[in-house]
PQR file of N, CA, C, O and H, with PARSE charges and radii, in Angstrom:
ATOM      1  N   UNK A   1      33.851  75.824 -93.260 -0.4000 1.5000
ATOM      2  CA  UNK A   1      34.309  76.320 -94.521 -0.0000 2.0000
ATOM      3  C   UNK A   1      33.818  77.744 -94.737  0.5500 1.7000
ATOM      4  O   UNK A   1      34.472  78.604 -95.325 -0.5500 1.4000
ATOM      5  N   UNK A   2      32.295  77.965 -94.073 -0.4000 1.5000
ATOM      6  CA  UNK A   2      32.210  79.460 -94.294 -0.0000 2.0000
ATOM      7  C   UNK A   2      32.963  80.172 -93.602  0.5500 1.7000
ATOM      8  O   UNK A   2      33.401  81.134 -94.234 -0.5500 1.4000
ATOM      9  H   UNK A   2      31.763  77.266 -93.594  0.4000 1.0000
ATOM     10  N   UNK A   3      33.256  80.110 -92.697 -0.4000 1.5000
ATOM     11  CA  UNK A   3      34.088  81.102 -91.755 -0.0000 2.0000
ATOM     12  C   UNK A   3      35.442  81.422 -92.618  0.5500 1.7000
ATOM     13  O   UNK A   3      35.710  82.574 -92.959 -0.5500 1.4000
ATOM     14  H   UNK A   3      32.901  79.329 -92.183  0.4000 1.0000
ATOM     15  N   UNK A   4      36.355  80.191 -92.972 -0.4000 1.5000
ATOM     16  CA  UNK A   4      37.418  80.475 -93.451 -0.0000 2.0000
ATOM     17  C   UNK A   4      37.018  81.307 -95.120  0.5500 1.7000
ATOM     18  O   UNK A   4      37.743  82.217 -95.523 -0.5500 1.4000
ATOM     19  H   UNK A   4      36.137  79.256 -92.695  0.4000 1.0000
ATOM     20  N   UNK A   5      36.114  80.953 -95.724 -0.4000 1.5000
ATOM     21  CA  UNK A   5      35.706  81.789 -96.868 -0.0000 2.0000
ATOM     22  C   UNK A   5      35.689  82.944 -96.180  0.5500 1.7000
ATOM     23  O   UNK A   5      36.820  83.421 -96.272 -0.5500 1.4000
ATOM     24  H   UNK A   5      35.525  80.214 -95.397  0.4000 1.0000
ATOM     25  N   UNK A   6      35.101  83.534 -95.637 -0.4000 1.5000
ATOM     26  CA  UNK A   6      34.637  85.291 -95.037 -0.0000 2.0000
ATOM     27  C   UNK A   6      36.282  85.568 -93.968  0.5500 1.7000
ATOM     28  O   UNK A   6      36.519  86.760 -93.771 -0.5500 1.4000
ATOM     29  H   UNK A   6      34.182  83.147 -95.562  0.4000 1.0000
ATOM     30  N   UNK A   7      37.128  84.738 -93.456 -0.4000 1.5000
ATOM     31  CA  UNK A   7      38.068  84.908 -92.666 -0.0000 2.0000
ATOM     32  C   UNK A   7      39.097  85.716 -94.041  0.5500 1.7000
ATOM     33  O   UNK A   7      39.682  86.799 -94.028 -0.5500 1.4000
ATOM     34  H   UNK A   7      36.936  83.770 -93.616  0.4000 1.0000
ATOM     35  N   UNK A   8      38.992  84.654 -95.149 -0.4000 1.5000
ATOM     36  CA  UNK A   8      40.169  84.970 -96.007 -0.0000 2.0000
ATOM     37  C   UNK A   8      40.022  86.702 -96.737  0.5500 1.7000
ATOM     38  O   UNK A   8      40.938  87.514 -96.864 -0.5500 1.4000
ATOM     39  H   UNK A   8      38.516  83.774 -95.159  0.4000 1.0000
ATOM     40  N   UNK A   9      37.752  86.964 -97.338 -0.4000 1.5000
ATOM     41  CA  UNK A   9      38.196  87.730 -98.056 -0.0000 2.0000
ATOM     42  C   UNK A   9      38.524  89.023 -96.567  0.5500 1.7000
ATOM     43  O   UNK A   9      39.325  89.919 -96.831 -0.5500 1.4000
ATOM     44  H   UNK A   9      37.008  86.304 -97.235  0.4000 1.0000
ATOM     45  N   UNK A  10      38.026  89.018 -95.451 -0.4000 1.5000
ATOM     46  CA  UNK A  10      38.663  90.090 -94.989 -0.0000 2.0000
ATOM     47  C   UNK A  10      40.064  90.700 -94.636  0.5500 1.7000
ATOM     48  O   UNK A  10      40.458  91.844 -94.406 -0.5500 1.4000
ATOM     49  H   UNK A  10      37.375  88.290 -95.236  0.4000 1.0000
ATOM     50  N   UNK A  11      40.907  88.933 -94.710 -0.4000 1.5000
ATOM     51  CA  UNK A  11      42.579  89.444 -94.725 -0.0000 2.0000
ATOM     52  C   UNK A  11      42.497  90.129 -96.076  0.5500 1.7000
ATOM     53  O   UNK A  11      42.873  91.286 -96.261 -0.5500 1.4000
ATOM     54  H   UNK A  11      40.587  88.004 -94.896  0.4000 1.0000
ATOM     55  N   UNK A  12      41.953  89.295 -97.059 -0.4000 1.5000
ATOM     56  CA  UNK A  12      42.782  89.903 -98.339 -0.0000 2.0000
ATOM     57  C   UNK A  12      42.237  91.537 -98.355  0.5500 1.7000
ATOM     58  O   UNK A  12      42.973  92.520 -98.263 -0.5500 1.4000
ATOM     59  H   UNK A  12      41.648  88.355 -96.909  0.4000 1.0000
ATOM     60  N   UNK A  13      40.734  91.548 -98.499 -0.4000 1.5000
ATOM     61  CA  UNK A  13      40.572  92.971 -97.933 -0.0000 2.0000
ATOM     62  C   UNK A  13      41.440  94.009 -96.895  0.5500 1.7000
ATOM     63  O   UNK A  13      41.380  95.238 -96.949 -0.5500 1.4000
ATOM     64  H   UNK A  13      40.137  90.750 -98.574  0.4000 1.0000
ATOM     65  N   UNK A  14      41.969  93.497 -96.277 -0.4000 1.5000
ATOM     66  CA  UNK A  14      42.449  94.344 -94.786 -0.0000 2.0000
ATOM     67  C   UNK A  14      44.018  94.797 -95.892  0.5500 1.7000
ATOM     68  O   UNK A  14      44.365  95.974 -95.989 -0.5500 1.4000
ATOM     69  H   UNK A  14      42.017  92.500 -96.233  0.4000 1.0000
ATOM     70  N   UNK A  15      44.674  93.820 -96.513 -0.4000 1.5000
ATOM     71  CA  UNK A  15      45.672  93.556 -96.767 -0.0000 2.0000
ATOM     72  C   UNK A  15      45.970  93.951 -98.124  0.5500 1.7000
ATOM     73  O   UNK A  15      47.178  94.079 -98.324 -0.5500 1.4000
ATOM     74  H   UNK A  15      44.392  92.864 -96.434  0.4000 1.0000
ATOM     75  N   UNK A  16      45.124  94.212 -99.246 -0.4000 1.5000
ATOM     76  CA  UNK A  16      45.040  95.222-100.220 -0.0000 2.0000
ATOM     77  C   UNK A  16      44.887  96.423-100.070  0.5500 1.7000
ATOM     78  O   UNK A  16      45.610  97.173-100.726 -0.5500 1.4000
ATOM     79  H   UNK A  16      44.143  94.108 -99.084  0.4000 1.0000
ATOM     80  N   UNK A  17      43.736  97.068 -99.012 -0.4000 1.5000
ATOM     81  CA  UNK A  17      43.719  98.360 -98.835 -0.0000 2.0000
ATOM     82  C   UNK A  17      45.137  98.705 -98.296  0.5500 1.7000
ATOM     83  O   UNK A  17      45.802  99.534 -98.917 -0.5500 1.4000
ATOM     84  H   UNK A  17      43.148  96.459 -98.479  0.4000 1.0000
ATOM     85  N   UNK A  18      45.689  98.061 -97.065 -0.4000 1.5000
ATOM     86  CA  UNK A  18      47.132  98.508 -96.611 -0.0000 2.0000
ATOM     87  C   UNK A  18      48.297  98.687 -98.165  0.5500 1.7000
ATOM     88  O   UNK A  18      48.951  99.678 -98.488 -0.5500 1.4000
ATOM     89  H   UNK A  18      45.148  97.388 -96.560  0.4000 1.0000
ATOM     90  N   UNK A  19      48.207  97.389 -98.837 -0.4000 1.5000
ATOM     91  CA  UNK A  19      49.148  97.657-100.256 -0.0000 2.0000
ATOM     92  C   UNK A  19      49.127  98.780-101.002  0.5500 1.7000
ATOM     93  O   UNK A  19      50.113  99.478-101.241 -0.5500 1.4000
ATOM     94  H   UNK A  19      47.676  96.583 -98.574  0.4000 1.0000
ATOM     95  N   UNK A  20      47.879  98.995-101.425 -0.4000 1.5000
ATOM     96  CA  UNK A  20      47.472  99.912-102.065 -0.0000 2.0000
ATOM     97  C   UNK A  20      47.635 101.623-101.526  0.5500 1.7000
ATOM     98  O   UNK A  20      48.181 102.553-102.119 -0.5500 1.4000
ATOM     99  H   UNK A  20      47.078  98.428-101.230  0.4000 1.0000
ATOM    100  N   UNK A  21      46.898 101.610-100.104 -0.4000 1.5000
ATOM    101  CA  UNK A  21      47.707 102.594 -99.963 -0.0000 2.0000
ATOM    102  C   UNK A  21      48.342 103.573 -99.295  0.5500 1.7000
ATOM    103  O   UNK A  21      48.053 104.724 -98.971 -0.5500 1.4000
ATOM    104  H   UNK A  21      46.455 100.854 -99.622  0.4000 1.0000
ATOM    105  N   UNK A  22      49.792 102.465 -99.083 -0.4000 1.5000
ATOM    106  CA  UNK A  22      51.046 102.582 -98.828 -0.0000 2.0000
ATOM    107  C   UNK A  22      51.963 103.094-100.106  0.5500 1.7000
ATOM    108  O   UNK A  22      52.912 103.839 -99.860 -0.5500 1.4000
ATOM    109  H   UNK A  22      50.027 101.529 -99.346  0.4000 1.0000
ATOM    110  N   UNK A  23      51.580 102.553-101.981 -0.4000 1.5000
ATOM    111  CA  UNK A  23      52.123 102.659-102.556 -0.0000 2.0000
ATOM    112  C   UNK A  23      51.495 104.023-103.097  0.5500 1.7000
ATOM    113  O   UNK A  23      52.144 104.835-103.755 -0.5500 1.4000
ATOM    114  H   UNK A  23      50.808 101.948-102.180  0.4000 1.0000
ATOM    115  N   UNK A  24      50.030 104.193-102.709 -0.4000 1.5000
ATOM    116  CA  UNK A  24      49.857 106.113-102.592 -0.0000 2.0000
ATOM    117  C   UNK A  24      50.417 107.018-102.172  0.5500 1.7000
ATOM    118  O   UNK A  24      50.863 108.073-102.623 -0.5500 1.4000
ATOM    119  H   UNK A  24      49.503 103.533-102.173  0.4000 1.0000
ATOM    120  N   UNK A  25      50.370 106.520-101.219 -0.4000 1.5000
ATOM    121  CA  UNK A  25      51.095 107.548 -99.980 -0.0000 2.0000
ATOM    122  C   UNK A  25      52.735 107.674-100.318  0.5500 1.7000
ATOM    123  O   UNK A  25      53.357 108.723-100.152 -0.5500 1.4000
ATOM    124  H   UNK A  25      50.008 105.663-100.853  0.4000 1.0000
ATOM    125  N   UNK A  26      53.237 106.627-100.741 -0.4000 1.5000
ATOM    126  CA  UNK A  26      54.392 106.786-101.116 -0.0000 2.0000
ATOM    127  C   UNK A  26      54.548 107.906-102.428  0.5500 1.7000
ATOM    128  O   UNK A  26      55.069 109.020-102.382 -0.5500 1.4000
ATOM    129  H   UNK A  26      52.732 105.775-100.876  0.4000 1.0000
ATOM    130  N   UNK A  27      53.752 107.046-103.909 -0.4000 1.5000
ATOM    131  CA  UNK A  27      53.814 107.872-104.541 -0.0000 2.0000
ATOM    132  C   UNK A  27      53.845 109.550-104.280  0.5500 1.7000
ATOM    133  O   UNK A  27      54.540 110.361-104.893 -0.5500 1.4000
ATOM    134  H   UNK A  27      53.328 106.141-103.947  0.4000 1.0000
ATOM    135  N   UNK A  28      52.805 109.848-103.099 -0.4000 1.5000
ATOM    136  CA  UNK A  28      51.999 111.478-103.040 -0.0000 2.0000
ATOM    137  C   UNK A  28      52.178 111.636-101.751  0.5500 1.7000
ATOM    138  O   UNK A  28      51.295 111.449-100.914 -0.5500 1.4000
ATOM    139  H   UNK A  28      52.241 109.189-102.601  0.4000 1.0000
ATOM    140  N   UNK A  29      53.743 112.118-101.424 -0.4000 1.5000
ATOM    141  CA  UNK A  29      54.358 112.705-100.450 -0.0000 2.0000
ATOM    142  C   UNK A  29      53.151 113.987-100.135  0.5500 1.7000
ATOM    143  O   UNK A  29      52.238 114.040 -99.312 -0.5500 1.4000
ATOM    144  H   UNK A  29      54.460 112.270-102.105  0.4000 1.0000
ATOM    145  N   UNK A  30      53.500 114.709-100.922 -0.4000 1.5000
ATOM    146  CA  UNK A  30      52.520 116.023-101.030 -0.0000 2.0000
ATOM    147  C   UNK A  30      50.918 116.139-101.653  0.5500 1.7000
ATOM    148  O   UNK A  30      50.406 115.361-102.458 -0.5500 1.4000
ATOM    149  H   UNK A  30      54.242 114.666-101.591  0.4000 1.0000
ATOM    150  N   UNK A  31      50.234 117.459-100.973 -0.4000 1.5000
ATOM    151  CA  UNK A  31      48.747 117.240-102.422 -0.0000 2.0000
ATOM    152  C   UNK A  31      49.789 117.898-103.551  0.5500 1.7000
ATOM    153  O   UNK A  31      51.015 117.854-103.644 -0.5500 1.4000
ATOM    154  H   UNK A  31      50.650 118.091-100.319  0.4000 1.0000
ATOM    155  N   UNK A  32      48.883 118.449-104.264 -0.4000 1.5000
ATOM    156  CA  UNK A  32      48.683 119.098-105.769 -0.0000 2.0000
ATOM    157  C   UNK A  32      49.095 117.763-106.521  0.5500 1.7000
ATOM    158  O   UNK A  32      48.845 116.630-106.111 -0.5500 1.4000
ATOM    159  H   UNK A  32      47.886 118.485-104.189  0.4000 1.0000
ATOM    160  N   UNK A  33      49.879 118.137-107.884 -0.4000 1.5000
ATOM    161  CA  UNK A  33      49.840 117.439-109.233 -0.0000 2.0000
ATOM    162  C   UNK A  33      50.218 115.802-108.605  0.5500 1.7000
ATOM    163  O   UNK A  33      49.670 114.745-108.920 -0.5500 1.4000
ATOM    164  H   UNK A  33      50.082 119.058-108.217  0.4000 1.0000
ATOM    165  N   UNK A  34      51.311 116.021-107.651 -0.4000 1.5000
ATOM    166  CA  UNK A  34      51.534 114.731-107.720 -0.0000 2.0000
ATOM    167  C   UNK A  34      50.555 113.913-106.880  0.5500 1.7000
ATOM    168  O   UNK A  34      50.964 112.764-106.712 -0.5500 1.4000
ATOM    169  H   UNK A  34      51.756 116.880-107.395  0.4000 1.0000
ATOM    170  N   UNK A  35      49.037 114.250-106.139 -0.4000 1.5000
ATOM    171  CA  UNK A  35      48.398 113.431-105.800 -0.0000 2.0000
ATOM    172  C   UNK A  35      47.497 112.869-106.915  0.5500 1.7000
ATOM    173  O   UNK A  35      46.954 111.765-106.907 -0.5500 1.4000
ATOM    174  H   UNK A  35      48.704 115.183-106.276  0.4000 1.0000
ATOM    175  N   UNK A  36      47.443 113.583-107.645 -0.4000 1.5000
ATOM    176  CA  UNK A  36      46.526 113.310-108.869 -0.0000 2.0000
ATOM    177  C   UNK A  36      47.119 112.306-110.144  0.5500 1.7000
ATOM    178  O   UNK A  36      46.547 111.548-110.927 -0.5500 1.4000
ATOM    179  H   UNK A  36      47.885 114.481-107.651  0.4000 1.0000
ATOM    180  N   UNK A  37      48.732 112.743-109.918 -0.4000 1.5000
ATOM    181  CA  UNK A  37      49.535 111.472-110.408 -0.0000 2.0000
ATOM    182  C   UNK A  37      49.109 110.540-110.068  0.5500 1.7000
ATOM    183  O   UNK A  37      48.137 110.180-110.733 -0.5500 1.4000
ATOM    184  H   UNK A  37      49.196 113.359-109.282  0.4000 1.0000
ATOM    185  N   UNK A  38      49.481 109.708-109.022 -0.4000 1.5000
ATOM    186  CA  UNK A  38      49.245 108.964-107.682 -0.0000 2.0000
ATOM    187  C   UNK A  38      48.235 108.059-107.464  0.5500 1.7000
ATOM    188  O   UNK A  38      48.256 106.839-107.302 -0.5500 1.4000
ATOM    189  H   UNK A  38      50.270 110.000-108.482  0.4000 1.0000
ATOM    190  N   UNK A  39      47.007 109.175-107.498 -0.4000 1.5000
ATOM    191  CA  UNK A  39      46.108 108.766-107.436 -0.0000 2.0000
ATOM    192  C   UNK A  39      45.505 107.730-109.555  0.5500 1.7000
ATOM    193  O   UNK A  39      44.871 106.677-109.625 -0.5500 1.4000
ATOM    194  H   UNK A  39      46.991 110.166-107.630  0.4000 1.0000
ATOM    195  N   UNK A  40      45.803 108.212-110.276 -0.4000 1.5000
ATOM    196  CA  UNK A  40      46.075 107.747-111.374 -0.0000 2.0000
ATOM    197  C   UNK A  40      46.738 106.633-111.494  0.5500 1.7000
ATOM    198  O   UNK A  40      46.269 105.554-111.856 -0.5500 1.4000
ATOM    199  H   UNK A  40      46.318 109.067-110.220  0.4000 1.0000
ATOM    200  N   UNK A  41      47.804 106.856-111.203 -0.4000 1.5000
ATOM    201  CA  UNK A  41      48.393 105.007-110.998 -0.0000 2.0000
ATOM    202  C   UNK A  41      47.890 104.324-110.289  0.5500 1.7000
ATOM    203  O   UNK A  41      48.081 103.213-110.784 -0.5500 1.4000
ATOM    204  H   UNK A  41      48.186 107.733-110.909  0.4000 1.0000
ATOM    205  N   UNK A  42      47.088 104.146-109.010 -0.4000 1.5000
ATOM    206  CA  UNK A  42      46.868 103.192-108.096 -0.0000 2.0000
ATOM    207  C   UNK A  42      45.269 103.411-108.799  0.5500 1.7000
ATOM    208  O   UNK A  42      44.609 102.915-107.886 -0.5500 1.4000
ATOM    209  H   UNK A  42      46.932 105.049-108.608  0.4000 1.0000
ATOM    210  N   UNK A  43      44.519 103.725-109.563 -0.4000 1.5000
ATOM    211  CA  UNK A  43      43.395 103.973-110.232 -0.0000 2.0000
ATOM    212  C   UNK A  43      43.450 102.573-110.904  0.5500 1.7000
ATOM    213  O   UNK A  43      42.780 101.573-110.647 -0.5500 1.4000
ATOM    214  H   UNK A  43      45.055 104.127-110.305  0.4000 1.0000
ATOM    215  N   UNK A  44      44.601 102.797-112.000 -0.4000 1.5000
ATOM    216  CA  UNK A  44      45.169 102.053-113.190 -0.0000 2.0000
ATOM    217  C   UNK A  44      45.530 100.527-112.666  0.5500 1.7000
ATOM    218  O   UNK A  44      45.464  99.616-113.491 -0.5500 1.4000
ATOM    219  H   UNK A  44      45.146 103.609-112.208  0.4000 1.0000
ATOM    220  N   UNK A  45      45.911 100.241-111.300 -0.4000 1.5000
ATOM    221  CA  UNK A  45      46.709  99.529-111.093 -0.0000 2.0000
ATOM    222  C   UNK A  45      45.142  98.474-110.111  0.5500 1.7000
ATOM    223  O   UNK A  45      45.138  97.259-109.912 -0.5500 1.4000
ATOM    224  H   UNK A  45      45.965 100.981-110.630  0.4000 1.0000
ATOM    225  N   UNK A  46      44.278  99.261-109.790 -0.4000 1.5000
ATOM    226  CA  UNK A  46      43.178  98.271-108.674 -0.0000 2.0000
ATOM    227  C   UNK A  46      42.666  97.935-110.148  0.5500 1.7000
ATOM    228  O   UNK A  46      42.485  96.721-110.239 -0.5500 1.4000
ATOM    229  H   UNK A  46      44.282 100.248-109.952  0.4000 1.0000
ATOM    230  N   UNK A  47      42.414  98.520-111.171 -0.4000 1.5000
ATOM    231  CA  UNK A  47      41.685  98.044-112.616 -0.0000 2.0000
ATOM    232  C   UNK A  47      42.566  96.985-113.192  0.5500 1.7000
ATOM    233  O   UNK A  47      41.997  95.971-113.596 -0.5500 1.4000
ATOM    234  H   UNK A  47      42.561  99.507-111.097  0.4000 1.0000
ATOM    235  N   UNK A  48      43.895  97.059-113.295 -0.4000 1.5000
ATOM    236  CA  UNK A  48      44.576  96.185-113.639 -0.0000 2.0000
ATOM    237  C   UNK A  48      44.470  94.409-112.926  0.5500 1.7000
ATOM    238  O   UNK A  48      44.249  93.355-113.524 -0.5500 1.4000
ATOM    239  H   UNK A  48      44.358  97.883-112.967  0.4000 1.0000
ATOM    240  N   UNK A  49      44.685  94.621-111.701 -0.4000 1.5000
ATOM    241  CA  UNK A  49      43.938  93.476-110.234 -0.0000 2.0000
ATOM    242  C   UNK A  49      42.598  92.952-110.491  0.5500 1.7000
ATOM    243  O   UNK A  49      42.292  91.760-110.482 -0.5500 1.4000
ATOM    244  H   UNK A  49      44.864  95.476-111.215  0.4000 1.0000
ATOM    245  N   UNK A  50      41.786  93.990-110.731 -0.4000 1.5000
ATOM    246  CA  UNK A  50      39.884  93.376-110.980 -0.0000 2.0000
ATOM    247  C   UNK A  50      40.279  92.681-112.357  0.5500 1.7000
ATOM    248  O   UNK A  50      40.097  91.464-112.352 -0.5500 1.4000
ATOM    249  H   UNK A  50      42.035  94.959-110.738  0.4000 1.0000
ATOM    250  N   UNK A  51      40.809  93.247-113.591 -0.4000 1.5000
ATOM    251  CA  UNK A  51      40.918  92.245-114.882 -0.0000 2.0000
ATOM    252  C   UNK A  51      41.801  90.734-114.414  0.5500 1.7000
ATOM    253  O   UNK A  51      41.536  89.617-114.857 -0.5500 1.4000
ATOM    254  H   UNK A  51      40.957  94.236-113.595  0.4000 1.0000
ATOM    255  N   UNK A  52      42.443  90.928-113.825 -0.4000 1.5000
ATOM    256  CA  UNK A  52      43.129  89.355-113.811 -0.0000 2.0000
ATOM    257  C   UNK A  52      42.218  88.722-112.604  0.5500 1.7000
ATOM    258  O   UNK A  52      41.914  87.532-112.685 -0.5500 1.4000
ATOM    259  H   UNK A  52      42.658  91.836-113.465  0.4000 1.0000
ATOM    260  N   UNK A  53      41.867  89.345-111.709 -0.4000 1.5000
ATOM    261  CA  UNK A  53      40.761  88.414-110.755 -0.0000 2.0000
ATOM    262  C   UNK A  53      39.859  88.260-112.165  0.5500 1.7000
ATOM    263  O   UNK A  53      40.034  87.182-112.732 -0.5500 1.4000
ATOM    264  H   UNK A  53      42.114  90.312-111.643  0.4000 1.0000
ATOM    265  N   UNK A  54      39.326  88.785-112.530 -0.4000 1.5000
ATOM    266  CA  UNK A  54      38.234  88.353-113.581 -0.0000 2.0000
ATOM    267  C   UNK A  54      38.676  87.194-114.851  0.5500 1.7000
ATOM    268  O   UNK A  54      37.837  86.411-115.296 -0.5500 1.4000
ATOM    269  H   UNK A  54      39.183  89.661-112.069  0.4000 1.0000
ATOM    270  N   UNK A  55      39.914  87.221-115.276 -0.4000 1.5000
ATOM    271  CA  UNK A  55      40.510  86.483-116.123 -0.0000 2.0000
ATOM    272  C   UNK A  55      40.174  85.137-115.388  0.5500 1.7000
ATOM    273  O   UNK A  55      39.428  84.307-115.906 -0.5500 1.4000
ATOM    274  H   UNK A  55      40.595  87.857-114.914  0.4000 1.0000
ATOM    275  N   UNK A  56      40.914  84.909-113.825 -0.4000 1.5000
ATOM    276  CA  UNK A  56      41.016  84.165-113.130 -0.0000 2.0000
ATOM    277  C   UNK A  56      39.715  83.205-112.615  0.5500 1.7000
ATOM    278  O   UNK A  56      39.581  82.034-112.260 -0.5500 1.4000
ATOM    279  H   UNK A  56      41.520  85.583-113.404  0.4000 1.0000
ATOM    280  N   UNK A  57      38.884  84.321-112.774 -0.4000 1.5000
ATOM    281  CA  UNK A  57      37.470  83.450-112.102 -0.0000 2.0000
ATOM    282  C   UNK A  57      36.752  82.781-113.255  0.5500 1.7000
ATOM    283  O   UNK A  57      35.947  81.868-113.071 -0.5500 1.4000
ATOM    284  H   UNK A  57      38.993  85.272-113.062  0.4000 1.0000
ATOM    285  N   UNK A  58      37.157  83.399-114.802 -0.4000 1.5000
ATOM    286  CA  UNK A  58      36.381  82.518-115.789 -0.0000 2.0000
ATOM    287  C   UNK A  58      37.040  81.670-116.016  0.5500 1.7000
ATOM    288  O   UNK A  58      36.613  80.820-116.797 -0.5500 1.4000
ATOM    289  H   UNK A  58      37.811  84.140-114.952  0.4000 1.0000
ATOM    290  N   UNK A  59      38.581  81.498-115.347 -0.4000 1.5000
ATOM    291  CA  UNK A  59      39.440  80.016-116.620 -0.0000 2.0000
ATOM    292  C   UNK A  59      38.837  79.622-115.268  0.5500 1.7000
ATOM    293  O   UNK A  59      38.017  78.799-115.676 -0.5500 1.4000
ATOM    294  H   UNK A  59      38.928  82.189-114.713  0.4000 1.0000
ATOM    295  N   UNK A  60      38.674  79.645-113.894 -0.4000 1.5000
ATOM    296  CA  UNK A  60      38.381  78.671-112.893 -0.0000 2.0000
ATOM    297  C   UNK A  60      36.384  78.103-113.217  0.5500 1.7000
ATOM    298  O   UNK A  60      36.024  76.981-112.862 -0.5500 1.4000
ATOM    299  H   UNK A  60      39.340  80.313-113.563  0.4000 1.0000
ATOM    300  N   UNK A  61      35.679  78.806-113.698 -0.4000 1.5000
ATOM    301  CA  UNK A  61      34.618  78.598-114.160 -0.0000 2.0000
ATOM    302  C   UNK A  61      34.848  77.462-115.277  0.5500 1.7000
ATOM    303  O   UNK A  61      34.717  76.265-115.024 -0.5500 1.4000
ATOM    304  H   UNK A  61      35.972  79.718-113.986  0.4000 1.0000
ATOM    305  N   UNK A  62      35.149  77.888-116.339 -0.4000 1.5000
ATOM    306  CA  UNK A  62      35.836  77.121-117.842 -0.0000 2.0000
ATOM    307  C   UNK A  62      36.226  75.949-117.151  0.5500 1.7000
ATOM    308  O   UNK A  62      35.399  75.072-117.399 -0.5500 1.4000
ATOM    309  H   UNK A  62      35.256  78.861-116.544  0.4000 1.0000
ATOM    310  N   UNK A  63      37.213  75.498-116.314 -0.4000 1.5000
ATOM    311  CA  UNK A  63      37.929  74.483-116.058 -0.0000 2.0000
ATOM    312  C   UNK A  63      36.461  73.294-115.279  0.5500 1.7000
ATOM    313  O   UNK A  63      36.310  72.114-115.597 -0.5500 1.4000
ATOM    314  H   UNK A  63      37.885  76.211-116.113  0.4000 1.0000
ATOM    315  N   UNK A  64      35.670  73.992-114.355 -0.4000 1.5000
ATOM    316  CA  UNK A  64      35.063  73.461-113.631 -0.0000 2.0000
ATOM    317  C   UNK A  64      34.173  73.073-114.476  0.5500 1.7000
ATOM    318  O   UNK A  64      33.399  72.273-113.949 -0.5500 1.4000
ATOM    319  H   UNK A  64      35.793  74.950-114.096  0.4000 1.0000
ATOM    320  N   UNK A  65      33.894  73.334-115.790 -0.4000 1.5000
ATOM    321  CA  UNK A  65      33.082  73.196-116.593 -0.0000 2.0000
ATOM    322  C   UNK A  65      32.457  71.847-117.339  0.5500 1.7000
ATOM    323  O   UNK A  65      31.374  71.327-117.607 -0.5500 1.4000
ATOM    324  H   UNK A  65      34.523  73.983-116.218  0.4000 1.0000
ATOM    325  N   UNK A  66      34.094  71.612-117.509 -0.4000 1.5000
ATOM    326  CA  UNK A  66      34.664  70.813-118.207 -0.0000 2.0000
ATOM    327  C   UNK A  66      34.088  69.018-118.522  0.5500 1.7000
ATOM    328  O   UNK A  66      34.610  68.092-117.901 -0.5500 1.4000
ATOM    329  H   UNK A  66      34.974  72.034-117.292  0.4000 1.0000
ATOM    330  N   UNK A  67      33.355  68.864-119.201 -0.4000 1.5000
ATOM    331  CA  UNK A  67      32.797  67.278-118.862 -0.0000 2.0000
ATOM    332  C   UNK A  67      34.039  66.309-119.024  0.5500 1.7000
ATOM    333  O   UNK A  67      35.050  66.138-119.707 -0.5500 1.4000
ATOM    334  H   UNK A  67      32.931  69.616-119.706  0.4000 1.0000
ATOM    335  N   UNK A  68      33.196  65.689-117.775 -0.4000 1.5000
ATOM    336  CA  UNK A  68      34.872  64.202-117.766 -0.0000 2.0000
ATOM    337  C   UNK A  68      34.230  63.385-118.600  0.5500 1.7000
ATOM    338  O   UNK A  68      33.001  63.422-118.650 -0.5500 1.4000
ATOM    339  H   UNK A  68      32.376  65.828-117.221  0.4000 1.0000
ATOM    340  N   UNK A  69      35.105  62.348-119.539 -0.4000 1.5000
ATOM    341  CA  UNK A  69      34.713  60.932-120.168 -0.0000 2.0000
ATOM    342  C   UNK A  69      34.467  60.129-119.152  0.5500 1.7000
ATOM    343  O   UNK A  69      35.119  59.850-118.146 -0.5500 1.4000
ATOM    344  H   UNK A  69      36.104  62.317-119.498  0.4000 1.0000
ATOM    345  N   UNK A  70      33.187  59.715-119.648 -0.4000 1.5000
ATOM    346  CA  UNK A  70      33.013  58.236-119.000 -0.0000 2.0000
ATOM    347  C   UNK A  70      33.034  57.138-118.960  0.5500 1.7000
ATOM    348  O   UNK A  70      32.773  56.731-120.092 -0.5500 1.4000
ATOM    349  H   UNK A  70      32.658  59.942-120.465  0.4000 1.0000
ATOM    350  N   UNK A  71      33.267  55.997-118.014 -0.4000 1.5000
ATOM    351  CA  UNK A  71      33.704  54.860-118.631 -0.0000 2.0000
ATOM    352  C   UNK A  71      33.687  54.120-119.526  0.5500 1.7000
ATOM    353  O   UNK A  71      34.599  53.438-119.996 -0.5500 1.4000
ATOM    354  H   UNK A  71      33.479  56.328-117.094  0.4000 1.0000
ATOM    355  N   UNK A  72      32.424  54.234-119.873 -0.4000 1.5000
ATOM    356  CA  UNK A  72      31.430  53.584-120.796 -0.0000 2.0000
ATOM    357  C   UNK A  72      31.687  52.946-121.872  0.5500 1.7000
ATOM    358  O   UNK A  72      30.771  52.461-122.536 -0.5500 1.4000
ATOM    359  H   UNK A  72      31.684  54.787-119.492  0.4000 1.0000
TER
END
């Protein structure tokens, strides 16, 4: 189970940096204004990703939380 834990975050690692930026590079053909565009959106957009991983890890916390009824 550890392996596949550390297997997964390095795809997802390997596999965000490629997403990310591809949709730079796209944005910012050229330097000047429009890398700074560019670079601004994909700024906006890894902050946007960390808030919903974070949303995500407290309802998965919250849920795990949760006391079951017991038979009793």
């Amino acid at each position: 189970m550890s392996g596949l834990f550390n297997t997964i975050l390095q795809i997802g690692g390997a596999v965000g940096v490629a997403v990310f930026g591809t949709v730079y590079l796209d944005l910012a053909p050229t330097s000047g204004a429009a890398a700074v565009s560019a670079f601004s959106t994909i700024t906006f957009a890894l902050a946007a990703v960390a808030l919903a991983a974070a949303e995500c890890t407290q309802l998965a916390i919250s849920s795990a939380r949760t006391p079951v009824p017991s038979g009793s």
